[in-house]
C-alpha positions as CSV (number, residue, x, y, z in Angstrom):
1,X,0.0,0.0,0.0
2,X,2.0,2.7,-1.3
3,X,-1.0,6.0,-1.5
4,X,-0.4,8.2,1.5
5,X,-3.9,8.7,1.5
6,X,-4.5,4.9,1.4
7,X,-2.4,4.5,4.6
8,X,-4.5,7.4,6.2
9,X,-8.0,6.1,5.6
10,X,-6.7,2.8,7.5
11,X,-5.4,4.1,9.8
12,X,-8.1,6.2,10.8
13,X,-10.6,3.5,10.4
14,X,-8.0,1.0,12.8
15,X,-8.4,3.5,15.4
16,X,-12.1,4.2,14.9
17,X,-12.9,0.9,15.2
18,X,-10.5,0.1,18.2
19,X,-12.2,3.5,19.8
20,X,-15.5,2.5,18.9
21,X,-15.5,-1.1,19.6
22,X,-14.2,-0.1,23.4
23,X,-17.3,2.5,23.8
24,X,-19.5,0.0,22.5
25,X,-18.4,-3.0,24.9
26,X,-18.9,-0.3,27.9
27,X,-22.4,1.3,26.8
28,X,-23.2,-2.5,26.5
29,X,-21.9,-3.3,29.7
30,X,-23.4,0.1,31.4
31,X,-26.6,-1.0,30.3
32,X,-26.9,-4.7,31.2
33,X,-25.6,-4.0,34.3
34,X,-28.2,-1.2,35.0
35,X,-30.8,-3.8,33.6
36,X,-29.5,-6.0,36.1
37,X,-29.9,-4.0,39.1
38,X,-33.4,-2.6,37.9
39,X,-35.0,-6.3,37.7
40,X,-33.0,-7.1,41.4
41,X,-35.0,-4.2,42.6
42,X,-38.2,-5.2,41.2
43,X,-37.7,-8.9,42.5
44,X,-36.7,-7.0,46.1
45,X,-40.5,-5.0,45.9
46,X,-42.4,-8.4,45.2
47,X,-40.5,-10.1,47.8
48,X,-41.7,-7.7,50.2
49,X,-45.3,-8.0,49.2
50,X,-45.1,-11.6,49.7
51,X,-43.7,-11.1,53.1
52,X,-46.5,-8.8,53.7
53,X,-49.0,-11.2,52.3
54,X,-48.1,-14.3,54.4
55,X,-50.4,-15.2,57.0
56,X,-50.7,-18.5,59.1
57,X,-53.5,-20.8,58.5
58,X,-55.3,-23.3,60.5
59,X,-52.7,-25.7,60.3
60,X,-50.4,-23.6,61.9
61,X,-48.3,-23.7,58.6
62,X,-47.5,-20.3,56.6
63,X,-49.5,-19.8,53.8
64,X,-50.7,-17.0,51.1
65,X,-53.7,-16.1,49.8
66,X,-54.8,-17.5,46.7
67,X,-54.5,-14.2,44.8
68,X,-52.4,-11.5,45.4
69,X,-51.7,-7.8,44.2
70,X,-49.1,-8.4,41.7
71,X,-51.3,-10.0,38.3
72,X,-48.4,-11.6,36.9
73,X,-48.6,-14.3,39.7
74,X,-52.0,-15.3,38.8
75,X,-51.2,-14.9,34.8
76,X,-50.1,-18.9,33.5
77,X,-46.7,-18.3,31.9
78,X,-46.1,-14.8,32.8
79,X,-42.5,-15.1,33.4
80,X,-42.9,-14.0,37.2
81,X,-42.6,-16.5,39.5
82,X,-43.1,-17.2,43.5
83,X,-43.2,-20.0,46.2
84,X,-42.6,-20.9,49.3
85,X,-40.8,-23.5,50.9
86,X,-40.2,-25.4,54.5
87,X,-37.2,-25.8,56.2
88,X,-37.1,-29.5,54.3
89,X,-37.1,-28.0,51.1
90,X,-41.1,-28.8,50.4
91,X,-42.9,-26.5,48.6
92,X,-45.7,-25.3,50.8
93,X,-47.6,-22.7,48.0
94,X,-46.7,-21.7,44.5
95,X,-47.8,-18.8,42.1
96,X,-50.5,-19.5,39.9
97,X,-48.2,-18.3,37.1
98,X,-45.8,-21.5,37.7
99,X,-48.2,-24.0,36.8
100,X,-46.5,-26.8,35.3
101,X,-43.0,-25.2,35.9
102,X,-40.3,-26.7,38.5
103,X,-38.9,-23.5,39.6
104,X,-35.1,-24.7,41.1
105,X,-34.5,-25.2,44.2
106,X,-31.2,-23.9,44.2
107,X,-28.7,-22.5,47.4
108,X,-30.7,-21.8,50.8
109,X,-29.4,-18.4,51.5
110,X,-28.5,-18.1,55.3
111,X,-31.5,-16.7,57.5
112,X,-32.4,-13.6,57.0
113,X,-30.3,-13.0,54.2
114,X,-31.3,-12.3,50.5
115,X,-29.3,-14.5,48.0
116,X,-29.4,-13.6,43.9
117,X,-29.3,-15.7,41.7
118,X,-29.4,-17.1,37.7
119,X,-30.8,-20.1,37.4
120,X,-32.8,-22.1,34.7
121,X,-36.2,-23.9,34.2
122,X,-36.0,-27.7,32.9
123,X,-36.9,-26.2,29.9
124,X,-33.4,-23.5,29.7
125,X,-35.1,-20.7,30.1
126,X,-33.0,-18.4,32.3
127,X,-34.1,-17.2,35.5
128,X,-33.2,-14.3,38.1
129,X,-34.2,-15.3,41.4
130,X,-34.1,-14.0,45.0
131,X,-34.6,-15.8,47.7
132,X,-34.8,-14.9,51.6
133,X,-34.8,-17.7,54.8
134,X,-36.7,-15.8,57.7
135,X,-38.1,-18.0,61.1
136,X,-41.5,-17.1,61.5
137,X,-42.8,-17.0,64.4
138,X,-46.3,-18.1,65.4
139,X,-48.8,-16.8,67.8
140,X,-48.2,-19.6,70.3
141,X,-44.3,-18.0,70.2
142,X,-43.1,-20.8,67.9
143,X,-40.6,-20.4,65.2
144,X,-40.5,-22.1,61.9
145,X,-38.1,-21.4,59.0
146,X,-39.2,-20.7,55.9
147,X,-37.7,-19.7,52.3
148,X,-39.2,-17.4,50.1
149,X,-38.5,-17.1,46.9
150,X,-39.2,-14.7,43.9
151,X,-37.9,-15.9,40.2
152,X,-38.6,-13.6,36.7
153,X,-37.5,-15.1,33.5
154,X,-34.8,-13.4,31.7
155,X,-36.0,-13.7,27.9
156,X,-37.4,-10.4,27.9
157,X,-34.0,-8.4,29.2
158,X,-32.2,-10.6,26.9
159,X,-34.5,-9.4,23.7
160,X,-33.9,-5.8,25.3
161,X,-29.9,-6.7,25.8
162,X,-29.9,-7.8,22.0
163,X,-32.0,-5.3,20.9
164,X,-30.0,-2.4,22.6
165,X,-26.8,-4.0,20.8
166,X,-28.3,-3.8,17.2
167,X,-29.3,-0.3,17.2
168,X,-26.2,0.8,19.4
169,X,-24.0,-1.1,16.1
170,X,-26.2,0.3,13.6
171,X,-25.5,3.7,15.3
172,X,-21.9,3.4,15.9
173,X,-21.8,2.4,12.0
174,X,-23.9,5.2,10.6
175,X,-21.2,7.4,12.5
176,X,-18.7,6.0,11.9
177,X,-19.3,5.8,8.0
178,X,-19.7,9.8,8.4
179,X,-16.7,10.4,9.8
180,X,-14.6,8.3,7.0
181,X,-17.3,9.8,4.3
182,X,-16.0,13.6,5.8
183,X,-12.4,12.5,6.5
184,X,-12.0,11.3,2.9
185,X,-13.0,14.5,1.7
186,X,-11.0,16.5,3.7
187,X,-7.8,14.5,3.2
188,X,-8.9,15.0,-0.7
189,X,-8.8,18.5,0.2
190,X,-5.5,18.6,2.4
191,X,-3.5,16.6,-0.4
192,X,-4.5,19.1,-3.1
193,X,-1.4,20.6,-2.8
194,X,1.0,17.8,-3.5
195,X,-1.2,17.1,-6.4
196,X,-0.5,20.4,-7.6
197,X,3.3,20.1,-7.2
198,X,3.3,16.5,-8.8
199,X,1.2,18.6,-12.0
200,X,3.9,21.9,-12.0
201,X,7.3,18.8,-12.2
202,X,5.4,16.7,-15.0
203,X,4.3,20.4,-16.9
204,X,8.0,21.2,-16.0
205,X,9.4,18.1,-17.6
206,X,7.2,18.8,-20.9
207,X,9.1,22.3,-21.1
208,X,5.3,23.9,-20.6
209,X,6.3,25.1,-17.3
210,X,9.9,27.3,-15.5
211,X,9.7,26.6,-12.2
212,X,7.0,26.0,-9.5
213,X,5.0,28.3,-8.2
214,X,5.1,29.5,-4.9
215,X,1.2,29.2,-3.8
216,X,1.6,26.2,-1.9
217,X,0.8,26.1,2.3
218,X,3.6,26.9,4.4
219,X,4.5,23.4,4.9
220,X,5.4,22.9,1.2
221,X,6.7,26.7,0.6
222,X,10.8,24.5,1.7
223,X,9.9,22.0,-0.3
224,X,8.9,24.0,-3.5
225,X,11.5,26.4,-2.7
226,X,14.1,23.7,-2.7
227,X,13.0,22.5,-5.8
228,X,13.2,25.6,-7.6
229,X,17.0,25.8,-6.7
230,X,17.8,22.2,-7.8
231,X,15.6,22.8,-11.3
232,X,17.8,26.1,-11.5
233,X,21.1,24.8,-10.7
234,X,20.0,21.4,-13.4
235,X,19.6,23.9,-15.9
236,X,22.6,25.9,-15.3
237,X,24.5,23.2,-15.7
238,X,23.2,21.8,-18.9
239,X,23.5,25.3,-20.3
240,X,26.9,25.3,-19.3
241,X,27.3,22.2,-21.0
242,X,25.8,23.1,-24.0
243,X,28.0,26.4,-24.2
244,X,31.2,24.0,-23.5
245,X,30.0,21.6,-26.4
246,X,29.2,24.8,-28.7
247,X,32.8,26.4,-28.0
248,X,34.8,22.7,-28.6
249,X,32.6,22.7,-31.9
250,X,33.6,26.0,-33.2
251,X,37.1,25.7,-31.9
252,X,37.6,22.1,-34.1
253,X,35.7,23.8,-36.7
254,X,38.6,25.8,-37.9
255,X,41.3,23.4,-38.1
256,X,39.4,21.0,-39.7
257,X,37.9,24.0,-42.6
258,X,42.3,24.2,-42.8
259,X,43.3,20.5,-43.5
260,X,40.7,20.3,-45.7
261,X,41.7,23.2,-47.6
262,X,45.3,21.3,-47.6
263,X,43.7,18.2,-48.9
């Protein structure tokens, strides 16, 4: 690759995509993680509602009323999921929205402790869950531990996640097909003067043109200026030739005009 301006356009585009591929990966990040923290706080609120839900019943276990404040818990397949389990691990009530579902098990957070977690269904769909082991304590003043636990399926963020990622490529490609667009056309315009100079030599070399001419940026003015003096001193020196060859011509000129006089 031997065009300057080649060599430019690559480079530029090397570091816009090095530039833009770093903004990219932390816009991404920025926004998952904020994603993230938006659902955690979401699962935190309907945790709370549970916990303010629960009531004992006449068996003296904990239980929850068959319909609750949040609708997604009574909606089949919503992708918001509660339940509640014993000490033993046995699930003691279950959202309406996880019928058929096994929601995991998974780590029993320490009591009163909230433990996040990702998790799947049998079925791999990805899960965000939050659980919380509290003793509840009874009107006759006994304790039992319980685990609550809130789970919200993760296809939705993930459309959003891979939805934000499209448009934030298709953005950063728009741009930065603008800026090569405008940068091409101004390194067009910034190399217009050693376009020029390349013209003035070959005109030079055809004899249509002395020297070059001096309207060049500063940068160039050395450069032209240089190359005025060595076209000047060239053609000094094949003048000087020429006159050399022109006085050896007419000084054999005369002895020869007398030995053939001789002859």
């Amino acid at each position: 690759m031997r065009s300057l301006s080649s060599r430019l356009l690559v480079s530029v585009s090397v570091l816009l995509l090095l530039f833009f591929g770093a903004t990219i990966a932390v816009l991404d990040t920025a926004f998952r993680e904020a994603g993230e923290q938006a659902r955690r706080d979401i699962l935190d609120g309907q945790l709370v509602a549970l916990l303010g839900a629960a009531e004992p019943d006449a068996s003296g276990n904990l239980a929850l009323p068959e319909r609750l404040r949040e609708p997604r818990f009574e909606n089949i397949g919503s992708g918001l999921y509660a339940e509640l389990r014993a000490a033993d691990g046995e699930v003691q009530w279950r959202s309406r929205s996880a019928l058929g579902l096994e929601i995991p098990a998974g780590v029993t957070p320490e009591l009163g402790n909230h433990l996040f977690a990702r998790e799947r269904l049998e079925d791999g769909t990805p899960l965000l869950t939050l659980s919380l082991a509290v003793e509840w304590e009874f009107a006759d003043g006994s304790l039992k531990p319980y685990v609550f636990k809130v789970a919200e399926s993760l296809d939705s963020f993930n459309a959003q996640v891979a939805g934000f990622r499209r448009q934030l490529f298709g953005w950063f490609a728009a741009v930065a097909a603008t800026m090569l667009l405008a940068f091409s056309m101004l390194l067009r315009g910034l190399l217009r003067p050693l376009r020029q100079i390349e013209s003035e030599i070959t005109e030079i070399e055809e004899g249509k043109r002395a020297s070059l001419s001096g309207e060049f940026p500063t940068e160039l003015t050395g450069v032209a200026r240089n190359m005025n003096l060595l076209i000047d001193s060239e053609r000094a020196r094949s003048d000087r030739y020429r006159h050399t060859l022109d006085n050896l011509a007419h000084s054999l000129k005369t002895p020869l005009a007398a030995m053939r006089a001789l002859l």
